[in-house]
DRENBAPA-693574 format. One record per atom (N, C-alpha, C, CB): residue number from 0; residue in three letters; x, y, z; atom name. Coordinates in nm, 4 decimals. Glycine has a CB too. Layout:
N
NUM | ALA | X | Y | Z | CA
...
***
This chain:
115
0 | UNK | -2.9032 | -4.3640 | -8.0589 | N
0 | UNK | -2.8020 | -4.4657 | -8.0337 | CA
0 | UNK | -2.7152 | -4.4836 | -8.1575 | C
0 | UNK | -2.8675 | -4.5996 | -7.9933 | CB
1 | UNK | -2.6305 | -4.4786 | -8.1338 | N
1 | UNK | -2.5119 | -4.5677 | -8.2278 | CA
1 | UNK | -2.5176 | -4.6761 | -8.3010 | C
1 | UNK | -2.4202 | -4.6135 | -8.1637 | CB
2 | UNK | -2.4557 | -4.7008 | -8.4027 | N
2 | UNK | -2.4598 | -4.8053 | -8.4933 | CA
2 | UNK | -2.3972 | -4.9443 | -8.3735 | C
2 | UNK | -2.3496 | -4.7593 | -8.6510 | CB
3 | UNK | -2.2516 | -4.8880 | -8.2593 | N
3 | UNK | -2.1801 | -4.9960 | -8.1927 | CA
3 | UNK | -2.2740 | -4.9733 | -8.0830 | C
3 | UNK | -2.0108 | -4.9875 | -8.1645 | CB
4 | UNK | -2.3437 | -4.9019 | -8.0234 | N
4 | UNK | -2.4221 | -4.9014 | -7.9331 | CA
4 | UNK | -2.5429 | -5.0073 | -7.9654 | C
4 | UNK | -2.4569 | -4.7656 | -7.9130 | CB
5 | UNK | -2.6089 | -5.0080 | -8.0693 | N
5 | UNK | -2.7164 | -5.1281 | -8.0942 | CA
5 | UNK | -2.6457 | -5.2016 | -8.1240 | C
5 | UNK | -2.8258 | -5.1277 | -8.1877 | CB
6 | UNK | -2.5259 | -5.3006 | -8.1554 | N
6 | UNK | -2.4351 | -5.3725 | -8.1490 | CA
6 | UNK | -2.4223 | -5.4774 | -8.0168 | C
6 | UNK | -2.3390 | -5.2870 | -8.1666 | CB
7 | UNK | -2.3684 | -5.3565 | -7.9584 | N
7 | UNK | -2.3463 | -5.4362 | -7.8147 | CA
7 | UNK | -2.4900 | -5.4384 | -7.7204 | C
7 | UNK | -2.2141 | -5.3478 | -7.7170 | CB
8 | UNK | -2.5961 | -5.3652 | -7.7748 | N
8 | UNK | -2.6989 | -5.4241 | -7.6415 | CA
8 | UNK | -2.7482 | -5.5549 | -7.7435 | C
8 | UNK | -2.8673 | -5.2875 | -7.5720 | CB
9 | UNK | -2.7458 | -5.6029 | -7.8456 | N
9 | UNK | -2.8003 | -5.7296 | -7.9471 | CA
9 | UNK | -2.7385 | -5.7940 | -7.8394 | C
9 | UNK | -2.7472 | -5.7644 | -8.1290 | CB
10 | UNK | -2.5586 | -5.8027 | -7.8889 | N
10 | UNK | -2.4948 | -5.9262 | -7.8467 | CA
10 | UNK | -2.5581 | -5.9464 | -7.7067 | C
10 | UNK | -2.3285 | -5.9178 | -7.8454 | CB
11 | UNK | -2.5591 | -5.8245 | -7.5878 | N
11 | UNK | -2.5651 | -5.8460 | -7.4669 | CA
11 | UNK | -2.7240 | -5.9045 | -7.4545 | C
11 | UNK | -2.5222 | -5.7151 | -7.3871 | CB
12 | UNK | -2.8033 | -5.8880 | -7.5476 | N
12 | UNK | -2.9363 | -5.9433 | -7.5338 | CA
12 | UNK | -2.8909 | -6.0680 | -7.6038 | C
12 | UNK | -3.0689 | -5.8566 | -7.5993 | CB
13 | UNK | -2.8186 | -6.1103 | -7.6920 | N
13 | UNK | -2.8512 | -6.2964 | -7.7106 | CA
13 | UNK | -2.7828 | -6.3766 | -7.5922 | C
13 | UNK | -2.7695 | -6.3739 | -7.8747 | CB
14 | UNK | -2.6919 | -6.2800 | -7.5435 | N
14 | UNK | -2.5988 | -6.3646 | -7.4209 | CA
14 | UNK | -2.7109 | -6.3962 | -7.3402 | C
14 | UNK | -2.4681 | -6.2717 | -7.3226 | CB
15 | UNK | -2.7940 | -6.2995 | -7.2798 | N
15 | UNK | -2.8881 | -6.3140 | -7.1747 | CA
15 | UNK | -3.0135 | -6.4331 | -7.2230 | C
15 | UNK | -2.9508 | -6.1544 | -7.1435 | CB
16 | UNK | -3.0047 | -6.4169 | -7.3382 | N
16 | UNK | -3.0853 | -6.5339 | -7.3937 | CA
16 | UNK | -3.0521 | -6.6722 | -7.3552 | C
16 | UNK | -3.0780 | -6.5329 | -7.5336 | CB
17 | UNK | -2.9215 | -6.6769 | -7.4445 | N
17 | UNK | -2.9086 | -6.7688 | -7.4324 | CA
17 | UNK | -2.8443 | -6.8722 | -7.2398 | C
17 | UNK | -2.8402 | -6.7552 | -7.5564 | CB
18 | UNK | -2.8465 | -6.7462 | -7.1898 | N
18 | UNK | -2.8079 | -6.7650 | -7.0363 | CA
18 | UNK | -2.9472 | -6.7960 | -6.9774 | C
18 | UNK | -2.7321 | -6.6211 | -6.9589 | CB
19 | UNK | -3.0465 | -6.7453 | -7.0113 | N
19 | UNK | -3.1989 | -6.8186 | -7.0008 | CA
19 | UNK | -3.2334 | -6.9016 | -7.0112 | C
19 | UNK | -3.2764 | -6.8040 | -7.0482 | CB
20 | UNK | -3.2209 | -6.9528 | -7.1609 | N
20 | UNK | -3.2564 | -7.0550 | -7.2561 | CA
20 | UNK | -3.1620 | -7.1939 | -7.1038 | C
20 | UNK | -3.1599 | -7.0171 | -7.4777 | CB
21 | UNK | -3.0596 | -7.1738 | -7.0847 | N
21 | UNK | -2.9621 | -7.2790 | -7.0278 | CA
21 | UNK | -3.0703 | -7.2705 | -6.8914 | C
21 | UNK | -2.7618 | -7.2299 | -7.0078 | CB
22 | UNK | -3.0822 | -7.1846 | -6.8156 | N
22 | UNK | -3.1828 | -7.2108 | -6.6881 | CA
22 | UNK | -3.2864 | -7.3008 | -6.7135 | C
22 | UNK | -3.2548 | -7.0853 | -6.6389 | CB
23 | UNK | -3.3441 | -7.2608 | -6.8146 | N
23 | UNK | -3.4650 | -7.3401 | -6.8696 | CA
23 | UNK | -3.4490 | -7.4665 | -6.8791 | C
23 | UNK | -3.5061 | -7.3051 | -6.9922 | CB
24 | UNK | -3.3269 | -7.5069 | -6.9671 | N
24 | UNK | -3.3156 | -7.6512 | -6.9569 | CA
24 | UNK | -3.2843 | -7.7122 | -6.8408 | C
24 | UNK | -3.2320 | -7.6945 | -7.0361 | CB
25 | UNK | -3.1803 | -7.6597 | -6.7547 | N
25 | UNK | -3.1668 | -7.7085 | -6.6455 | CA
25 | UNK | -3.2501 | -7.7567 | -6.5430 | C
25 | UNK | -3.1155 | -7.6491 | -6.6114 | CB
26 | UNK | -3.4063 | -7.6212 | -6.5492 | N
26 | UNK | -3.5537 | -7.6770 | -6.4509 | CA
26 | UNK | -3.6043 | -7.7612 | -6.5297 | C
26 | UNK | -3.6840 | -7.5664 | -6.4085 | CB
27 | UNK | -3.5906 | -7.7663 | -6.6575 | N
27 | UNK | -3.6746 | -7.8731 | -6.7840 | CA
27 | UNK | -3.7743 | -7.7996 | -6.8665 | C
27 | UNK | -3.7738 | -8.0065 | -6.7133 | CB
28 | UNK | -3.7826 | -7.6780 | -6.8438 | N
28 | UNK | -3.8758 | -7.6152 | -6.9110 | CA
28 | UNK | -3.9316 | -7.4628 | -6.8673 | C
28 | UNK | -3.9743 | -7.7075 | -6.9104 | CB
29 | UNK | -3.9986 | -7.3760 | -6.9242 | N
29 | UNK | -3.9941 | -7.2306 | -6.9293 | CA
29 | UNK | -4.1174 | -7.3062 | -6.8238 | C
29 | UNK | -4.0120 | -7.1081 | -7.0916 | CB
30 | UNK | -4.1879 | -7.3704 | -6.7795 | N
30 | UNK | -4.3131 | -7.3820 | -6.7548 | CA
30 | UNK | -4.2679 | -7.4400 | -6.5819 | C
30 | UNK | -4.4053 | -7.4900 | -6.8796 | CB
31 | UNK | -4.1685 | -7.4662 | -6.5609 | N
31 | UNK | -4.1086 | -7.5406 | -6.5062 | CA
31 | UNK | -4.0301 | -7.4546 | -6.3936 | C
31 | UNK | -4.0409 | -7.6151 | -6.6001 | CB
32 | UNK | -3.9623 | -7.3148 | -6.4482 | N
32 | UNK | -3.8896 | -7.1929 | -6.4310 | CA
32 | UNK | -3.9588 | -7.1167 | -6.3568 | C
32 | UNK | -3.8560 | -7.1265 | -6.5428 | CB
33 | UNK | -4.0925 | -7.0797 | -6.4412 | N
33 | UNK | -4.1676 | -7.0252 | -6.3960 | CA
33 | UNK | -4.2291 | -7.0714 | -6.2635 | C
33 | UNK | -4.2313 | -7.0110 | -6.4816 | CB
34 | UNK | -4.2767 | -7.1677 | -6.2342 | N
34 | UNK | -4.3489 | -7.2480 | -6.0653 | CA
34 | UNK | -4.2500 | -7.2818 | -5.9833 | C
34 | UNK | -4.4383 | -7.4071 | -6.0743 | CB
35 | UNK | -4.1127 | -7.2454 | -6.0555 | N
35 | UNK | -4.0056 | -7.2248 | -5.9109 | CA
35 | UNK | -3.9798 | -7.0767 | -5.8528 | C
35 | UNK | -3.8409 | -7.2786 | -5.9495 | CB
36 | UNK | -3.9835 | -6.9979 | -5.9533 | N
36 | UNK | -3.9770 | -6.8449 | -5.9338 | CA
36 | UNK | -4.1391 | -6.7937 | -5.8924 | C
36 | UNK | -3.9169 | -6.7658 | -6.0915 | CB
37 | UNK | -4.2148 | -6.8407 | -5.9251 | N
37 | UNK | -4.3536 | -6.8123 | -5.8723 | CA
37 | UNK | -4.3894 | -6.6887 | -5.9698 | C
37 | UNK | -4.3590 | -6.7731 | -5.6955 | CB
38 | UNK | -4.4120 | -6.7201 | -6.0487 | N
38 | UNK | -4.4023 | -6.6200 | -6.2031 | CA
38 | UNK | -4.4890 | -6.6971 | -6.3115 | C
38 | UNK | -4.2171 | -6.6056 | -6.2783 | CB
39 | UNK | -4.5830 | -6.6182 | -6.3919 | N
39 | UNK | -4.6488 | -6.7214 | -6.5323 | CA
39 | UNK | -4.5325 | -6.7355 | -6.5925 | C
39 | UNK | -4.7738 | -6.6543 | -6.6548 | CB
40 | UNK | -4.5848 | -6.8797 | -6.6828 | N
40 | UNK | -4.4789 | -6.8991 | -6.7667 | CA
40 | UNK | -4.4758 | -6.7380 | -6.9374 | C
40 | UNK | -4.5183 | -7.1012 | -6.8219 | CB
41 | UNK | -4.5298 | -6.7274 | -6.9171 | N
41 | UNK | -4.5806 | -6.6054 | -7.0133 | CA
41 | UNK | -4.4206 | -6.4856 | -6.9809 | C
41 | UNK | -4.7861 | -6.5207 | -6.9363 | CB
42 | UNK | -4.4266 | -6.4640 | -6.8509 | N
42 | UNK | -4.3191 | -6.3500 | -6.8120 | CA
42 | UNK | -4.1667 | -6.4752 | -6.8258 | C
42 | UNK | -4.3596 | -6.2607 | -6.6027 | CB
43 | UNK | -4.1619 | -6.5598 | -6.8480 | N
43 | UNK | -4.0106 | -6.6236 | -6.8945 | CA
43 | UNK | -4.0158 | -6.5977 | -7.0867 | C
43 | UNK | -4.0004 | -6.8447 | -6.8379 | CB
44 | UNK | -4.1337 | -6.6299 | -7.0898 | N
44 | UNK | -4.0952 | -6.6121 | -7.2944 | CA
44 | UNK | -4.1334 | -6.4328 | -7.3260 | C
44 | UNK | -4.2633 | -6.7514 | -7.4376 | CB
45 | UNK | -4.1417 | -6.3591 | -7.2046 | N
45 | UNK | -4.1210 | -6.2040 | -7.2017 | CA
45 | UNK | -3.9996 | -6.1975 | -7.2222 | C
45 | UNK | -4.1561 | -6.1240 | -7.0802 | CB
46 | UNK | -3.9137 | -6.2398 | -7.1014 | N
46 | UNK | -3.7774 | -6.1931 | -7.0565 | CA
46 | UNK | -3.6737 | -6.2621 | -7.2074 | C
46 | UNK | -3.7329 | -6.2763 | -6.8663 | CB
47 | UNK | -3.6920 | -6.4150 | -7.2404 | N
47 | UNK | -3.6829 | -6.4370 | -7.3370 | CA
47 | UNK | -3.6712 | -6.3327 | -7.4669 | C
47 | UNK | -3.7594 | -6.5063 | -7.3288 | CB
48 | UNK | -3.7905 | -6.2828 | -7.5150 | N
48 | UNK | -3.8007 | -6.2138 | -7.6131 | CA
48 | UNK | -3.7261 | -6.0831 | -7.5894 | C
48 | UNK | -3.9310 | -6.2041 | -7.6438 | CB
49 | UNK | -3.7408 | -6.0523 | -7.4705 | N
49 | UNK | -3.6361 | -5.9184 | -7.4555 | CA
49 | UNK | -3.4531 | -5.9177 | -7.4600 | C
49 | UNK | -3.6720 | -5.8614 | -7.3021 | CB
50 | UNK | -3.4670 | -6.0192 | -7.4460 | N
50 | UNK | -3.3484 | -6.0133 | -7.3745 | CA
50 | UNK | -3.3034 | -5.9814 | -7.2458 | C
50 | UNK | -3.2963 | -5.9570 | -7.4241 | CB
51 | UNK | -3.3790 | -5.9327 | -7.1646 | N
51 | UNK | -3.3568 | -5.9022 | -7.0572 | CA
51 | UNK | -3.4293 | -6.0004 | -6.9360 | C
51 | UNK | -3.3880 | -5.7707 | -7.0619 | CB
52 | UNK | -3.3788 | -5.9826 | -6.8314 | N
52 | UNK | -3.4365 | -6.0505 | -6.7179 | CA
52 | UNK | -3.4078 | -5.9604 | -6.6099 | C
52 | UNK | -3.3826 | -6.1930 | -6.6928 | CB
53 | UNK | -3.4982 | -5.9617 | -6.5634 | N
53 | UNK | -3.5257 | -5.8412 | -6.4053 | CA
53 | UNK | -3.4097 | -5.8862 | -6.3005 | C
53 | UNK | -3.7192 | -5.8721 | -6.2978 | CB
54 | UNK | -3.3740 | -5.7696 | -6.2927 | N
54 | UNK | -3.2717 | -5.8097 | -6.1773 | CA
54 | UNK | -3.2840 | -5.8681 | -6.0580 | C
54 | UNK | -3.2183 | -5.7215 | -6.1386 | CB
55 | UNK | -3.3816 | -5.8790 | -5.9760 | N
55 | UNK | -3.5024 | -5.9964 | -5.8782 | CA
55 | UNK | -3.4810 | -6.1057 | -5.9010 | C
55 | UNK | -3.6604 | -6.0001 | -5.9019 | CB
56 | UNK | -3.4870 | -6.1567 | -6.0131 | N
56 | UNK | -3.4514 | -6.2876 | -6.0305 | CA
56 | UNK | -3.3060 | -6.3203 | -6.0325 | C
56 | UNK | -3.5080 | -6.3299 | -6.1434 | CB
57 | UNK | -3.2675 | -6.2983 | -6.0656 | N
57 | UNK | -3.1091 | -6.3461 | -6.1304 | CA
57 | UNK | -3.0397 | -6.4422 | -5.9988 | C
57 | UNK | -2.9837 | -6.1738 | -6.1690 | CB
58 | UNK | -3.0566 | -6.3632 | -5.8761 | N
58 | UNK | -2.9991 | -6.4638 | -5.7985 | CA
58 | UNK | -3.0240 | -6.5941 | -5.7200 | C
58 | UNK | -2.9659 | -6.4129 | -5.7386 | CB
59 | UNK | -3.1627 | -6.5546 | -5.7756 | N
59 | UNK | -3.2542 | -6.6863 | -5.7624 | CA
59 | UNK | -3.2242 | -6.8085 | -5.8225 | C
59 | UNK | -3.3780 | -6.6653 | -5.8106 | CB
60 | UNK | -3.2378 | -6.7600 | -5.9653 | N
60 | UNK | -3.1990 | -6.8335 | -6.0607 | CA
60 | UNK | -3.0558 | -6.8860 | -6.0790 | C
60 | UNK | -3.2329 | -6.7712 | -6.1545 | CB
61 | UNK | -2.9404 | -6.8210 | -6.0320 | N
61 | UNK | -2.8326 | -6.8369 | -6.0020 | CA
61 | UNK | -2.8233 | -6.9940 | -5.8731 | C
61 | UNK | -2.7920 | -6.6816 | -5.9569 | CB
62 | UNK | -2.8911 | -6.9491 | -5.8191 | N
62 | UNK | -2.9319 | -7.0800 | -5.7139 | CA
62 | UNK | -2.9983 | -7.1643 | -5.7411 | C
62 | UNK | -2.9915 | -7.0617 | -5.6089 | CB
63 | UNK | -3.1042 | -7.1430 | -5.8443 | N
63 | UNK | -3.1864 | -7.2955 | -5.8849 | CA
63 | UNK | -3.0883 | -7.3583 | -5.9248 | C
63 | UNK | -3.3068 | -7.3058 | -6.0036 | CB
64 | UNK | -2.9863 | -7.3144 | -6.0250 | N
64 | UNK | -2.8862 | -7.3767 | -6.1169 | CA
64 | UNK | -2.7794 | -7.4153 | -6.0232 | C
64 | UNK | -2.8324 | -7.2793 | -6.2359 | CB
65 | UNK | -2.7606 | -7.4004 | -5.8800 | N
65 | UNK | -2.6582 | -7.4139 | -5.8871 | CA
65 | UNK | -2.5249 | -7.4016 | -5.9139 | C
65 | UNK | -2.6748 | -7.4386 | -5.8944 | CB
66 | UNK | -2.5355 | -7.2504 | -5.9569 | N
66 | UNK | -2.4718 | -7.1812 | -5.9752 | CA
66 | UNK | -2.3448 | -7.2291 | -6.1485 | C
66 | UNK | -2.4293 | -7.1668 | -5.8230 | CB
67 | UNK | -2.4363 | -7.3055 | -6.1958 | N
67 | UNK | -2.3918 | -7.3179 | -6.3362 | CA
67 | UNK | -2.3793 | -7.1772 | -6.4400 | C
67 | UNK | -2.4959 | -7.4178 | -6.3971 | CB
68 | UNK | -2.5587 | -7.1400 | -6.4135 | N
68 | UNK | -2.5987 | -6.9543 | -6.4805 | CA
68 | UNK | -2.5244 | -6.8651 | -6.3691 | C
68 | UNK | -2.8168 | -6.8939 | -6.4776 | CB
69 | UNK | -2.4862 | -6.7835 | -6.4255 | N
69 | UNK | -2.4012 | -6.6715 | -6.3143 | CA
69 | UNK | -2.5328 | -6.5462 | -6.3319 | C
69 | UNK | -2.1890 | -6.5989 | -6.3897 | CB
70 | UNK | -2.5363 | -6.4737 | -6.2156 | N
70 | UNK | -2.5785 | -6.3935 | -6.2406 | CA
70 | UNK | -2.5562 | -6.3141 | -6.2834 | C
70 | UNK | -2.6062 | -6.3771 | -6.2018 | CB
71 | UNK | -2.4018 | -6.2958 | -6.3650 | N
71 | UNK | -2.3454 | -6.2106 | -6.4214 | CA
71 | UNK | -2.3554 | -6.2097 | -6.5645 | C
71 | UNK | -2.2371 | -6.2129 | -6.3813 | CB
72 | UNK | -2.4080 | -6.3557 | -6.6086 | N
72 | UNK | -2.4519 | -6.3730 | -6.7501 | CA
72 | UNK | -2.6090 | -6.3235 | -6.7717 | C
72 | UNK | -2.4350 | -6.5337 | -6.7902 | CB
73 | UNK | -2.6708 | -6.3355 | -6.7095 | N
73 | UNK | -2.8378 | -6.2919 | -6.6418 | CA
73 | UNK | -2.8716 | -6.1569 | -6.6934 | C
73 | UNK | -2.8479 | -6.2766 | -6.4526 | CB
74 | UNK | -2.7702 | -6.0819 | -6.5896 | N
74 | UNK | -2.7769 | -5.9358 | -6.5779 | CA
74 | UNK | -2.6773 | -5.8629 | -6.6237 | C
74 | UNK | -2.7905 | -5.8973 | -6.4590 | CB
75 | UNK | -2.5976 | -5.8541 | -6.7233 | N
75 | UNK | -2.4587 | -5.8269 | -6.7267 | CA
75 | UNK | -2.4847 | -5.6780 | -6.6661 | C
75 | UNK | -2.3782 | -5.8434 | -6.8861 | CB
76 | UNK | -2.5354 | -5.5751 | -6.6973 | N
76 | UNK | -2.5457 | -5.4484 | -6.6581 | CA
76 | UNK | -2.5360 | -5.3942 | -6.5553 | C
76 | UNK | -2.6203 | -5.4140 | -6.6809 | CB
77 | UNK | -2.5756 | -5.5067 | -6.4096 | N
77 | UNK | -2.5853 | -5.4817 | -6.3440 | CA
77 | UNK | -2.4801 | -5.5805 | -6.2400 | C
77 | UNK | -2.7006 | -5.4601 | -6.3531 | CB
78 | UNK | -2.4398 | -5.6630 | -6.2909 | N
78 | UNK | -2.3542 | -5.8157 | -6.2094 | CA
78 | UNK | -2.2275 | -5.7955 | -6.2371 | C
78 | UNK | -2.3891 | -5.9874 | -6.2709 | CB
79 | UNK | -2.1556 | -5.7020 | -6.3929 | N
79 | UNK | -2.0447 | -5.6993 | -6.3973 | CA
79 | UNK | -1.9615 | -5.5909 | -6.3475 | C
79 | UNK | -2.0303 | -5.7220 | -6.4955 | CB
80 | UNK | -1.8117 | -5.6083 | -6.2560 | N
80 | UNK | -1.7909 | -5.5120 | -6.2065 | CA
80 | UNK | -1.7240 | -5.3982 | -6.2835 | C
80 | UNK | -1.7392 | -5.5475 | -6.1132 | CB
81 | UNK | -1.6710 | -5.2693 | -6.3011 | N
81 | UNK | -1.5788 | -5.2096 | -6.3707 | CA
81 | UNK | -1.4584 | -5.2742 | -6.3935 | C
81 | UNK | -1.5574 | -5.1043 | -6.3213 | CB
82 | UNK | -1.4457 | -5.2360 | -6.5294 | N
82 | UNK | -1.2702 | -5.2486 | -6.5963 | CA
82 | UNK | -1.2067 | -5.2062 | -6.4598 | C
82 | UNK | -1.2112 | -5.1144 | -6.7562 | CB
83 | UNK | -1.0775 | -5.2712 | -6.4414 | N
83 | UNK | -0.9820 | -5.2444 | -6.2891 | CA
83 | UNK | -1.0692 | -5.2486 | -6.1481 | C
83 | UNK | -0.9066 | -5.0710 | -6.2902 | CB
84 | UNK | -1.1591 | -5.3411 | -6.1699 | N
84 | UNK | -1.2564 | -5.3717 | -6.0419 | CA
84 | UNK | -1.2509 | -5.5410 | -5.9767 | C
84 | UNK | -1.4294 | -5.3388 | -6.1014 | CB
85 | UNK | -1.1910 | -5.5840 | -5.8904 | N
85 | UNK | -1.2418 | -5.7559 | -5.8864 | CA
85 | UNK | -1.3576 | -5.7463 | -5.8692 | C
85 | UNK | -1.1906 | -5.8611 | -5.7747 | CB
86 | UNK | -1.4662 | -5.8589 | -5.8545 | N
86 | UNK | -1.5992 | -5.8795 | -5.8508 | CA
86 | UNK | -1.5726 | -5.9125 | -5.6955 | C
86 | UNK | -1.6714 | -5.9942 | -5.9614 | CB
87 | UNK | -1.7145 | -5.8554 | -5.6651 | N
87 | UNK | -1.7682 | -5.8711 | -5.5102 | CA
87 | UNK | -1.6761 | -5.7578 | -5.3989 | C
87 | UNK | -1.7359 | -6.0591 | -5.4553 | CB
88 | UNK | -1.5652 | -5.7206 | -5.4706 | N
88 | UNK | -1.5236 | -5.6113 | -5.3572 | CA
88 | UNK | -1.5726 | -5.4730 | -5.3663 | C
88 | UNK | -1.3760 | -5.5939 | -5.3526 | CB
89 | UNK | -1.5744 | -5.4074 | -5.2991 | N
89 | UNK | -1.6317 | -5.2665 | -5.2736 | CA
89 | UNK | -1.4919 | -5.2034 | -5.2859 | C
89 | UNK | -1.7203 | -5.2371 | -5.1166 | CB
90 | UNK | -1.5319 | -5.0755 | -5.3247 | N
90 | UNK | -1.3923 | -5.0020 | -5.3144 | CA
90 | UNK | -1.4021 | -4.9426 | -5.1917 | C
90 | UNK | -1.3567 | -4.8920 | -5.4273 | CB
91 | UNK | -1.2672 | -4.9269 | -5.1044 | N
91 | UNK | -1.2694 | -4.8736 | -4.9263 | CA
91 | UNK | -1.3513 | -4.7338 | -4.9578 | C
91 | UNK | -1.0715 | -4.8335 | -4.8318 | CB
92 | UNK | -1.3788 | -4.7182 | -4.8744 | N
92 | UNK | -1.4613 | -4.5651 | -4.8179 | CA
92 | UNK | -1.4527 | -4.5102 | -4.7351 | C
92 | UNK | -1.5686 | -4.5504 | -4.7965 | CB
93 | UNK | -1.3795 | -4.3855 | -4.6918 | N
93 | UNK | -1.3508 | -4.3378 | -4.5797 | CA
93 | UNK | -1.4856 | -4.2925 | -4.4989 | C
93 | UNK | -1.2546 | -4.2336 | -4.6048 | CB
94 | UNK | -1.4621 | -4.3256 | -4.3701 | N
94 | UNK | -1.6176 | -4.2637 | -4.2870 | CA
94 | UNK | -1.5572 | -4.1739 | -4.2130 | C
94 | UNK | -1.7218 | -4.3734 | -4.1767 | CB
95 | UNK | -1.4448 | -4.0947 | -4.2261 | N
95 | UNK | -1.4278 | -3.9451 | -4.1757 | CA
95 | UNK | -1.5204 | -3.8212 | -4.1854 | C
95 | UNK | -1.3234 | -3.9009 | -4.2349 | CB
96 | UNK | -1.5384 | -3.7975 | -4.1300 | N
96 | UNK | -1.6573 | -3.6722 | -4.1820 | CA
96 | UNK | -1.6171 | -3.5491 | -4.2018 | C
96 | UNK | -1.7694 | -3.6416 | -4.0861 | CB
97 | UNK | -1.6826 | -3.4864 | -4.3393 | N
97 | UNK | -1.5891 | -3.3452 | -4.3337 | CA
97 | UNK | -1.7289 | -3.2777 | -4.3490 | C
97 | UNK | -1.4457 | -3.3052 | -4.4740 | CB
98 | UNK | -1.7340 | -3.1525 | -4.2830 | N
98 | UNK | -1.8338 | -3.0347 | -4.2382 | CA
98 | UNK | -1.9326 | -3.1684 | -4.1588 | C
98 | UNK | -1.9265 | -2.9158 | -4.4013 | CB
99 | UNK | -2.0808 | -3.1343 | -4.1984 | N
99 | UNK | -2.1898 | -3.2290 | -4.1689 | CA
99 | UNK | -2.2016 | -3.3312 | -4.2591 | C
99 | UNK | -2.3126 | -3.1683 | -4.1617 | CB
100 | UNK | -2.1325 | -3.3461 | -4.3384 | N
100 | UNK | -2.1274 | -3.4879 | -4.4461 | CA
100 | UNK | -2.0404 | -3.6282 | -4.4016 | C
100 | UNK | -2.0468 | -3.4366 | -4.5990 | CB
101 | UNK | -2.0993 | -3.7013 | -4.4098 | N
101 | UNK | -1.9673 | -3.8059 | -4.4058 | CA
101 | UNK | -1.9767 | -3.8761 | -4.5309 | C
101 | UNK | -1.9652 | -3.9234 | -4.2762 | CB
102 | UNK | -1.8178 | -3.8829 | -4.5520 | N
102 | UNK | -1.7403 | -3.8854 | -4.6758 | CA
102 | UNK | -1.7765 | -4.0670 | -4.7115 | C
102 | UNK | -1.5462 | -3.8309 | -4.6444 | CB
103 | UNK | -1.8269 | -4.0452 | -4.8561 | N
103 | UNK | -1.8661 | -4.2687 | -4.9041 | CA
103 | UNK | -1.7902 | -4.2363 | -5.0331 | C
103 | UNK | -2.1063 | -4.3624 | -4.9530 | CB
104 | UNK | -1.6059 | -4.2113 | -4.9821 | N
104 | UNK | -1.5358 | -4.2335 | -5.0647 | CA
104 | UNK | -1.4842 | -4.1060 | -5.1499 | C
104 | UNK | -1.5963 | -4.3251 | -5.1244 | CB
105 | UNK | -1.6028 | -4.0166 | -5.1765 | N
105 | UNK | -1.6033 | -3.9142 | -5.2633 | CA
105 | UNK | -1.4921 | -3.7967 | -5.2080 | C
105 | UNK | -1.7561 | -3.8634 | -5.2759 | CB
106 | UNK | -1.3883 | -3.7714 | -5.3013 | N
106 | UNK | -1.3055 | -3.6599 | -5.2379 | CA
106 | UNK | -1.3386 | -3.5847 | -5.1331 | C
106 | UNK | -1.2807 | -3.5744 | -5.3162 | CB
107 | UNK | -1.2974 | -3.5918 | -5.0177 | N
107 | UNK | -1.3505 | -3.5188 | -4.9272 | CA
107 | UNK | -1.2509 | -3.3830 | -4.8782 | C
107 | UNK | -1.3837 | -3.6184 | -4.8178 | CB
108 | UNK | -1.1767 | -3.3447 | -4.9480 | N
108 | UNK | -1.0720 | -3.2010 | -4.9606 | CA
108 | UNK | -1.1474 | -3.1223 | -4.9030 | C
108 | UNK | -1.0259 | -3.1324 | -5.1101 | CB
109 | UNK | -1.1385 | -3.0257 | -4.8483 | N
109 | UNK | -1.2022 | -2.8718 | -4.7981 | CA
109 | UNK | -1.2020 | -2.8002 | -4.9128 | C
109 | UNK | -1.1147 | -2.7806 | -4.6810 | CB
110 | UNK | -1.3631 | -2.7712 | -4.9541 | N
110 | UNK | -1.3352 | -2.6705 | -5.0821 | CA
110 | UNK | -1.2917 | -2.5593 | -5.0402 | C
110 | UNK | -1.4505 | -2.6341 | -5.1700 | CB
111 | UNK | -1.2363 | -2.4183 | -5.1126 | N
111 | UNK | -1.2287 | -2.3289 | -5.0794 | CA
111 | UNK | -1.3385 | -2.2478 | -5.0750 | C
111 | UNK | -1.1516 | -2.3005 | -5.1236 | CB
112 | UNK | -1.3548 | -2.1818 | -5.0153 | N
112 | UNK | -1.4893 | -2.0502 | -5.0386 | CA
112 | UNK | -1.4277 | -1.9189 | -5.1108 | C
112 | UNK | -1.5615 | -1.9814 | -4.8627 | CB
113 | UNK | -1.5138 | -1.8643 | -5.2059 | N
113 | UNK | -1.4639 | -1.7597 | -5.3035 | CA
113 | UNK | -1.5183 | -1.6503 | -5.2526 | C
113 | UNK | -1.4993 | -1.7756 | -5.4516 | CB
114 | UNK | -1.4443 | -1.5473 | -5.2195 | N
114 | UNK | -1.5079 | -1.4455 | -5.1858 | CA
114 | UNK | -1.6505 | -1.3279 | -5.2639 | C
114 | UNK | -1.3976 | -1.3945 | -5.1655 | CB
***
């Protein structure tokens, strides 16, 4: 890894922290988090220490809160959409079928065959 590569997974691990840390207060406590998610409190001061939180949860937790925690602060890796993407839309996909395939978007041109 990279010097900006361990850079940005830190920052992206204190964000998730601290996007934890805020759930936590909101149930009142890691102990608290845990007997709503049905989880030891042990696997919240895991996810804690990692920085990370399982993607299973996030929208859970997104709903205990009330949607204060986004699940996009949770999980960034997995919640945020691409640069030139809105969130929650899919990009169209043609369901034309070319040979026995049907096409989920991917160029579907007729290759040529090489003799």
């Amino acid at each position: 890894m990279t010097d900006q590569t361990k850079t940005q997974e830190t920052t992206r691990q204190k964000g998730v922290r601290a996007a934890l840390r805020e759930v936590c207060a909101i149930c009142g406590s890691q102990a608290e988090l845990a007997r709503q998610l049905g989880v030891s409190p042990v696997s919240i001061n895991r996810w804690l220490n990692w920085g990370r939180v399982p993607a299973k949860w996030v929208v859970t937790m997104e709903r205990i809160t009330g949607g204060e925690v986004s699940r996009e602060r949770l999980c960034p890796e997995l919640f945020v959409p691409p640069v030139g993407q809105s969130a929650w839309r899919p990009k169209p996909t043609s369901h034309r079928k070319t040979g026995n395939r049907a096409s989920t978007g991917v160029d579907a041109s007729p290759r040529s065959k090489s003799a």
